[in-house]
C-alpha positions as CSV (number, residue, x, y, z in Angstrom):
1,X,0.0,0.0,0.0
2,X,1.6,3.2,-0.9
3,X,0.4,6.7,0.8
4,X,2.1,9.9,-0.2
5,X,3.7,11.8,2.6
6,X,3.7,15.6,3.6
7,X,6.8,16.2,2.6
8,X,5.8,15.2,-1.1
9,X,7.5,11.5,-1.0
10,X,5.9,8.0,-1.3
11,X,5.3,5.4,1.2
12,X,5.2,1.6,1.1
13,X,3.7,0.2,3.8
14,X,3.1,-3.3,4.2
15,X,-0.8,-4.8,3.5
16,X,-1.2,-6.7,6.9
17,X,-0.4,-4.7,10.5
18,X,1.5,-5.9,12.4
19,X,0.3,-8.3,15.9
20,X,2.5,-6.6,18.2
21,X,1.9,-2.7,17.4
22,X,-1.5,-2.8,15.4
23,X,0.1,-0.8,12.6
24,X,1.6,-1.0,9.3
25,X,5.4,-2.2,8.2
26,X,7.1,0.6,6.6
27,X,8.7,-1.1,3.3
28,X,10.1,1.8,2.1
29,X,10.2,5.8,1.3
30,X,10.6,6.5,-1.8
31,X,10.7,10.3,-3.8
32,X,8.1,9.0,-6.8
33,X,5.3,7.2,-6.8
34,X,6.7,5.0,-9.9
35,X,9.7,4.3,-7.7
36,X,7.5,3.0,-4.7
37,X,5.5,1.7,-7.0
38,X,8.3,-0.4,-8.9
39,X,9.6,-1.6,-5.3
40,X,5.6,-2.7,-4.3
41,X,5.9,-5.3,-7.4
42,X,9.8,-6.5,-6.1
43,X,8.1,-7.1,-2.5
44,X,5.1,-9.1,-3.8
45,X,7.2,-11.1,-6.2
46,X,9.6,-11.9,-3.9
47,X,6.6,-12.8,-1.2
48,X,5.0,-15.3,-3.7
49,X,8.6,-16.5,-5.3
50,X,9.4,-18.2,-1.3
């Protein structure tokens, strides 16, 4: 999931929160959407390739 930040960057947080905290994973920040975007498709290949 990627939310845009104040500060005019991308997040990529993760789709399940987390047990311990009740929040997101941060996977990543990111200055374009394309770039978080890009990283989002390395994370859920790599999650499906294992």
């Amino acid at each position: 999931m990627i939310r845009k930040l104040a500060s005019g960057g991308y997040r990529l947080y993760s789709l399940k929160k987390d047990s311990k905290t009740g929040k997101r994973r941060n996977l990543g920040t990111f200055k374009t959407k394309a770039a978080a975007e890009k990283h989002e498709r390395e994370v859920q290949y790599f999650n499906r390739a294992g």
